[in-house]
N, C-alpha and C positions, 0 to 999 in steps of 0.2 A: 276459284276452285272449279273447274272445269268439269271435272269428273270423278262425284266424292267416292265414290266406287265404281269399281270395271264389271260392266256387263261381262255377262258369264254365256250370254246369250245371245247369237249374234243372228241380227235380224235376216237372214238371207233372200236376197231378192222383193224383201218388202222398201216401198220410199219414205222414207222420214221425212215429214214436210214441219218447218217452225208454224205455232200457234199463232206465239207470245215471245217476247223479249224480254226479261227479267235485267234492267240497269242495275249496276252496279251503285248508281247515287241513288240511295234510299229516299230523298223526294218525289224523284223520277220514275218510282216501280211503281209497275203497272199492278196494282194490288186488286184488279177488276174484272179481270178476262171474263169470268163467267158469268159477272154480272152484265157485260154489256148484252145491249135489247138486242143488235145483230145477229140472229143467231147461224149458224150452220147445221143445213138441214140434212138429212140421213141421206137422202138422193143426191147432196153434192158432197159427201165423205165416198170417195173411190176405192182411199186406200185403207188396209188392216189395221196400220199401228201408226201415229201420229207422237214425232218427235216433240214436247214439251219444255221448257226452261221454267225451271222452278225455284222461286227463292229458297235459302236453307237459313233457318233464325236457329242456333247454336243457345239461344237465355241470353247471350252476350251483349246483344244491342246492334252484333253484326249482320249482316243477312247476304251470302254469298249465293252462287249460280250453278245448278249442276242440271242435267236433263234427265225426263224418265219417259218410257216410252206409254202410251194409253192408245188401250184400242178404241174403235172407231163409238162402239157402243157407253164406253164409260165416256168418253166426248160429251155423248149425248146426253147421258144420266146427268152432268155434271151443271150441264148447260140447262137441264129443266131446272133442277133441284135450285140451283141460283136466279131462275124465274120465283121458281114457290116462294121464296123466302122476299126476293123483291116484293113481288104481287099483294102478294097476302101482309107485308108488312113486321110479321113476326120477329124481325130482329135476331132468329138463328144464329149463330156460328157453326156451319156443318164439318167437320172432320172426319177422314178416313183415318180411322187407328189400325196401329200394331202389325200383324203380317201381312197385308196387302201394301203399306207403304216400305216394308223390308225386302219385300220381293223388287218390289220396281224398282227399289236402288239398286239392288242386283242386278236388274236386269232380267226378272223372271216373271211369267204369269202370274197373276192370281187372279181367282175366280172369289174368295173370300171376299165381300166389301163390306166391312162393318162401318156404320156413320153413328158418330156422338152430338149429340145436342146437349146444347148450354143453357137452355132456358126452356125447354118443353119435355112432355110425355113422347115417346117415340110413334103409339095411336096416333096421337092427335097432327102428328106431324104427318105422317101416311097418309094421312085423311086428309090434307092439304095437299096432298100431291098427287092422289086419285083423283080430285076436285080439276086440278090443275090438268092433270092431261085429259078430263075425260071434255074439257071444256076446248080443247084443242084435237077432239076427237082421234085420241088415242088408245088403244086397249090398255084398259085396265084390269088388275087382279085384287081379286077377297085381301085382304090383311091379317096378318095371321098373327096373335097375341100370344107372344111366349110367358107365359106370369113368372115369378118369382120363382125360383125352387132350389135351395141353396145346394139341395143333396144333390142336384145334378150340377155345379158349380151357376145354376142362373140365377145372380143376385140381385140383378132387377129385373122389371118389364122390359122383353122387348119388343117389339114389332117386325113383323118380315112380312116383304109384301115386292111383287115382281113388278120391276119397272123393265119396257124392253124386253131385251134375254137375261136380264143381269136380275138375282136373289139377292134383296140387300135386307140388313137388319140395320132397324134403328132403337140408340140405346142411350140413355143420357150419360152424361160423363159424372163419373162417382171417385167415390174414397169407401174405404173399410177400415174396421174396425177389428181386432179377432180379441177371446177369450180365448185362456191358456188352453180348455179343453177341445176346443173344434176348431175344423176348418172353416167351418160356414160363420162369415163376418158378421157384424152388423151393418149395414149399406146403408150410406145416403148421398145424393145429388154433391157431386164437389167441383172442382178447379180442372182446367187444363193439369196443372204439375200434381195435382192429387192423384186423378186416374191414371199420370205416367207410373207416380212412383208406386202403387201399389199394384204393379205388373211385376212378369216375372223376371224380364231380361231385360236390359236395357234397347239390345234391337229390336224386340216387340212393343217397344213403348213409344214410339215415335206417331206423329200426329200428320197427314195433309190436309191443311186449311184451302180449301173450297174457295170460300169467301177469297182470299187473300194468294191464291195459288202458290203457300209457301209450306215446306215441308217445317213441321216445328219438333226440335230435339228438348221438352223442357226439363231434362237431367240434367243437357250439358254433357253428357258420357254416349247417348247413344250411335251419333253419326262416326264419331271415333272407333268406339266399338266395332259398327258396320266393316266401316273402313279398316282394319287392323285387322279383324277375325276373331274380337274374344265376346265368349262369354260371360258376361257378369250381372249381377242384378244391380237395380235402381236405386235400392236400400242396403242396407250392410247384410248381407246374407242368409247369418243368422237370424234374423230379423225375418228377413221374406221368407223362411223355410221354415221356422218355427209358427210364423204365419198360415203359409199354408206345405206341408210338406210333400203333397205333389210336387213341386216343381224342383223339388231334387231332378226327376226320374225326366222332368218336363227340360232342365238344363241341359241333363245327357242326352236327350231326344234331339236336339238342336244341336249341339255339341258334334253329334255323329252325323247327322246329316248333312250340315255348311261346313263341316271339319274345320271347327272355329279354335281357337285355343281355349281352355279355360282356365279363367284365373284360378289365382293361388288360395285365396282366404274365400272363395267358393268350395273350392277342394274340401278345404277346413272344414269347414261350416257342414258338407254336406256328410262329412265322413263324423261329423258331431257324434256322441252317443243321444245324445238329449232330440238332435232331429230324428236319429234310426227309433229312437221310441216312439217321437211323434209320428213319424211316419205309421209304423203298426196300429196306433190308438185311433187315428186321426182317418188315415183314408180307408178305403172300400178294395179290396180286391180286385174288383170291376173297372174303378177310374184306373187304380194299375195299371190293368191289361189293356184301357183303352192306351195309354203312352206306349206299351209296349208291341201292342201293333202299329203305333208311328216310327216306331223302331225299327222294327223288320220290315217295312218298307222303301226305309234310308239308304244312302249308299253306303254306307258301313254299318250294320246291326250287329256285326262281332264285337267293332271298336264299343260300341255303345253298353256291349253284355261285358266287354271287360271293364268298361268303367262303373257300372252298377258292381262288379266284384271288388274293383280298386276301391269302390266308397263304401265296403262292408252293407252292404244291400239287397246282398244276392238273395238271400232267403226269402228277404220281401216280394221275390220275384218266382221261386220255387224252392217251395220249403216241401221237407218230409211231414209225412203221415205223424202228429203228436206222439202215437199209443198204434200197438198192434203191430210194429212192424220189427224184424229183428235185425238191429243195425250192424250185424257182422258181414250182411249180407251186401253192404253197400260201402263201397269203398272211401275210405276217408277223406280222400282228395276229390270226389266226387263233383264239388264244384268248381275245383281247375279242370279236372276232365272235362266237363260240362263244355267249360269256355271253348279247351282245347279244341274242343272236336267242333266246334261252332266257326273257327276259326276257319281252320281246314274246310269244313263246308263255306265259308264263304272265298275261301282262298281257289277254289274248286268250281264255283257255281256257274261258270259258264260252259261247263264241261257238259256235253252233249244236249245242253239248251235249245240250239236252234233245230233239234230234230222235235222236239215237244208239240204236241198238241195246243198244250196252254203252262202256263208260268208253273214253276216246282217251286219258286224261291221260297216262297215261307213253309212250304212242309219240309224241305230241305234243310232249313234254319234249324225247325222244332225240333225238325227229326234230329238231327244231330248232337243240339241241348240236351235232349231223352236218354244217349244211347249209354250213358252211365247208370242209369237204371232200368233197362233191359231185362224183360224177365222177374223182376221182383215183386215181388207180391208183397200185399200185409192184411192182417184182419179187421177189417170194416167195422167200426161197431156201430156205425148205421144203418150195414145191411145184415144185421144180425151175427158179426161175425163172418161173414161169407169174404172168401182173400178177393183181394183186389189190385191192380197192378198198380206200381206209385207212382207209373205214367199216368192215368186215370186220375189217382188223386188231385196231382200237380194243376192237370191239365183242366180238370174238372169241376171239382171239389175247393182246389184252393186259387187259383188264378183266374177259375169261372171263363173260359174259353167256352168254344161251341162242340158239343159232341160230334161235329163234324172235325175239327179238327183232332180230337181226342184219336177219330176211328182213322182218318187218314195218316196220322201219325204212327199209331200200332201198324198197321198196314202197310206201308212204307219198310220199320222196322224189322217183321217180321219176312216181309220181302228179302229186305236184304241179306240178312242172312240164311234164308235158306237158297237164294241163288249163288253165291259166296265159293260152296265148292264147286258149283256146275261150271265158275270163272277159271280155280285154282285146275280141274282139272281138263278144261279147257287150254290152260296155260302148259300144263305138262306132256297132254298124250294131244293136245291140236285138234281138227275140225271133226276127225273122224268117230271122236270121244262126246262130242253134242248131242245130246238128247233132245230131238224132236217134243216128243211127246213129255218129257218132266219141264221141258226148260218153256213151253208153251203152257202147262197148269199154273205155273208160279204166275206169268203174262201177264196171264185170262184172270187170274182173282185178284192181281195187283192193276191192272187197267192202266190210263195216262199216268198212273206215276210210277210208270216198272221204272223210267231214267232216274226220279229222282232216289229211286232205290237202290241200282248199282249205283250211283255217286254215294250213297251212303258205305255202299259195301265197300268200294275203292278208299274210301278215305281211313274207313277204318284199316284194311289193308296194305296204305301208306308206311311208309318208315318215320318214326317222329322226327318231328322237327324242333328247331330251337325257337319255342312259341317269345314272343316277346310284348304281346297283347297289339302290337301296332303295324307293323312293316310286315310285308308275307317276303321269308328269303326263296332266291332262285328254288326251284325246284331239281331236287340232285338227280344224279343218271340214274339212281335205283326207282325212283319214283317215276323220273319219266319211263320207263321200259314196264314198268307195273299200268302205269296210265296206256302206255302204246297196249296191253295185252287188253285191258277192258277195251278200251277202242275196236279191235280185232273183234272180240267176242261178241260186241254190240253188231259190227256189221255180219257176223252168222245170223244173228238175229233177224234181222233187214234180210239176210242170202234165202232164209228157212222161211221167209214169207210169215211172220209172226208178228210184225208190228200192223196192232188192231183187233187182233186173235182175240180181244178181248169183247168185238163186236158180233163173232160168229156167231151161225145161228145154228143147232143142231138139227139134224138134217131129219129125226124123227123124235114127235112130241114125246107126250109120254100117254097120250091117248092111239096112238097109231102103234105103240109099244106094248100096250094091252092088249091091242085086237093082232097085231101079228101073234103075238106068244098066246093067247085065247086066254088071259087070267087076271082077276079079278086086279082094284089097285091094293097096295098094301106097303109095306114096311120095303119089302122087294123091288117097288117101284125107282125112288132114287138111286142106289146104285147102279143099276143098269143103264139111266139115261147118262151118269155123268159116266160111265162109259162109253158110249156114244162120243162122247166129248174128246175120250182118252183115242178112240181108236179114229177119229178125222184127224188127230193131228198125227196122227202114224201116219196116215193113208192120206194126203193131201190132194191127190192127185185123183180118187176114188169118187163113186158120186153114190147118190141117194137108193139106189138096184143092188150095188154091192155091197152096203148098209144095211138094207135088209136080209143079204144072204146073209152077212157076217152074224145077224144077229139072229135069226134063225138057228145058223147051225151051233152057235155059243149058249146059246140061252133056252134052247126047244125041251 
């Protein structure tokens, strides 16, 4: 097997140089490379990425040939750490688990390096390897001891401590245990196939042995998997999910990002009623939203929010207000719109991207998710009854986001639709119908994401489509000639000199606004300045003389 997976990642103009040779006659393999005393030193590594041949042990007794590439630094990492373990005697087994040996099959970075121990505390082994370099005068870093804490999913001790440039944790290799009522196991010290199977996926469960420079699959399912594109778990599904039912939400996170297949009695299992309960009883709101920001990061976070709807989930992700809100007000379909319009935003999302200051994508997402409850309020009975919008809830209250994204999201929202008609009539009476001065207040309070605002506004705008949760169809002539008029209106934008309008400065304080009008400050004071504001964008061309006359003769 030459090549158990196709790089996705092609190395351009870096040299691949061989290590190691990994023979095919298993008496013959070089089971040693990092142990030898030779070592190579940091001043004769030239190059970035360094071709490797790595054995692949299947459980089977066979051990086949595939290559991964390591950069110049984990060379090095690799080459002490198989000193420490000579030196010192300790007898280790060091492995790199789970997504750092998934990515390199691929072909992809990681920066993740987690190492499992077989026979120590992950301390003690750090402390062996501070020892080690500092005796080879090398910098060393503090160690930093993660303790136990199940609620944050850390169920044992780890250790993280910077070797090089490289953040590594060390962790022993375990098994769990669960009780029907929690996620959090009970942990103790296990086997190589113990820590596989109680992972979540089978591509995350994979092992690179150090010692033995062999990649080891001990399911038997995972390099398959790799290779094929599916997702599945190590254990029978039910099983892992009713274990821990995060990794529902953890499958579809992977799912949508390596656009893997997933299996059928996965499907099952996660669309169970018995895991949708566990799920609600079992996790935290918070670990939620942590998977669901690895979602909206992905290259499909649509595919991934329609599979959280295909698995009856949705709620778990944005549910309504319990109490206080009145559901006439909210449309039944509410959570196909949801998707709907999520879709379209990502079907859309490169749409005036490269004029951005900095990335829309995730307010773009949210926003879109939101725009089925636009406007709604309900009555809080935590703040006395005071209405509340059930964006704010969702966003807030029950999925515990940052009030930064709560604010950037309304704000986006609200943008959009009040630029909307300034588009529509824009579209109908043409350049001479732009309003300077309104179409620059909207700008100025919307800031870097006035773009991802009109793409909100556009999409609602759109003609619907035949959504199918997966494939985006051609875009029809109504829609492109709808897309060509926002384009239009975006470069009046750009023509009327308003991209950044939201940096100006007003050309008089409101202390220089006192002493020109001779009166004291008061309730009087703000409207006047954010006049000032209305009448520079009339007057672009005007300076700070004419500002004063203007406001002289308006306000004397």
């Amino acid at each position: 097997m030459d090549n158990v997976v196709n790089s996705e990642k092609k190395l351009k103009n870096k040299l691949a140089i061989p290590i190691t040779t990994i023979k095919q006659d298993h008496n013959n393999y070089d089971k040693c490379y990092f142990h030898k005393a030779s070592s190579t030193t940091e001043n004769e590594i030239d190059n970035d990425y360094f071709k490797i041949n790595v054995g692949i042990d299947s459980n089977n007794g066979e051990i086949k040939s595939t290559e991964i590439h390591l950069t110049k630094s984990e060379v090095l990492l690799f080459q002490e750490l198989m000193h420490v373990v000579r030196n010192s005697n300790c007898g280790t087994t060091l492995r790199v688990a789970g997504g750092w040996v998934r990515d390199k099959l691929r072909g992809d970075d990681s920066n993740d390096i987690d190492i499992t121990l077989d026979n120590m505390m992950g301390e003690s082994f750090a402390e062996l390897v501070n020892k080690h370099l500092s005796g080879k005068q090398h910098q060393t870093h503090r160690i930093g001891v993660i303790q136990s804490n199940p609620e944050q999913s850390k169920h044992l001790e780890t250790a993280t401590v910077k070797i090089f440039d490289l953040w590594i944790d060390f962790v022993n290799l375990r098994s769990e245990t669960y009780t029907d009522n929690s996620r959090i196991p009970e942990i103790k010290i296990g086997t190589p196939l113990e820590d596989s199977l109680r992972r979540d996926l089978t591509i995350n469960s994979l092992f690179y042995n150090i010692n033995e420079n062999k990649i080891e699959d001990f399911t038997g399912k995972a390099i398959t998997d790799l290779n094929l594109g599916i997702i599945r778990t190590p254990l029978p599904p039910l099983t892992t999910f009713l274990d821990d039912p995060l990794r529902v939400f953890r499958s579809i996170r992977f799912a949508s990002r390596l656009y893997f297949k997933i299996d059928q009695e996965l499907v099952e299992a996660a669309s169970n009623a018995v895991v949708k309960e566990a799920i609600k009883s079992k996790i935290s709101h918070e670990r939620i939203a942590k998977e669901f920001d690895g979602m909206l990061g992905g290259k499909r976070p649509d595919l991934a929010i329609s599979l959280i709807y295909r698995f009856g989930i949705y709620d778990c992700l944005f549910s309504l207000p319990t109490s206080g809100l009145d559901h006439t007000k909210v449309h039944t379909e509410y959570r196909e719109q949801s998707i709907y319009y999520c879709s379209q935003a990502m079907r859309l999302i490169e749409w005036g991207s490269q004029d951005e200051e900095l990335s829309t994508k995730r307010q773009r997402l949210l926003s879109a998710l939101c725009i089925p409850f636009y406007g709604i309020t309900y009555l809080n009975a935590n703040k006395k009854n005071k209405e509340t919008s059930v964006i704010h809830y969702m966003i807030i209250e029950y999925l515990k986001l940052s009030n930064k994204d709560n604010d950037e999201i309304s704000l986006v929202l609200d943008t959009a639709y009040q630029i909307r008609p300034h588009v529509l009539k824009y579209k109908e009476e043409g350049p001479s119908s732009f309003s300077r001065k309104n179409v620059g207040l909207i700008i100025h309070k919307c800031g870097v994401l006035w773009r991802a605002a009109l793409a909100i506004a556009l999409i609602l705008d759109l003609p619907k489509y035949n959504f199918n949760h997966f494939n985006f169809p051609t875009l029809c002539d109504e829609s492109n000639l709808i897309i060509n008029h926002y384009n239009l209106f975006c470069d009046e934008i750009k023509e009327q000199d308003l991209i950044g309008i939201w940096k100006i400065k007003r050309m008089l304080n409101g202390k220089q606004v006192q002493d020109l009008l001779n009166r004291k400050p008061g309730e009087w004071l703000a409207p006047v300045v954010q006049s000032i504001l209305e009448w520079q964008l009339e007057n672009p061309t005007l300076n700070e003389n004419d500002c004063k006359k203007w406001l002289l003769e308006t306000f004397k």
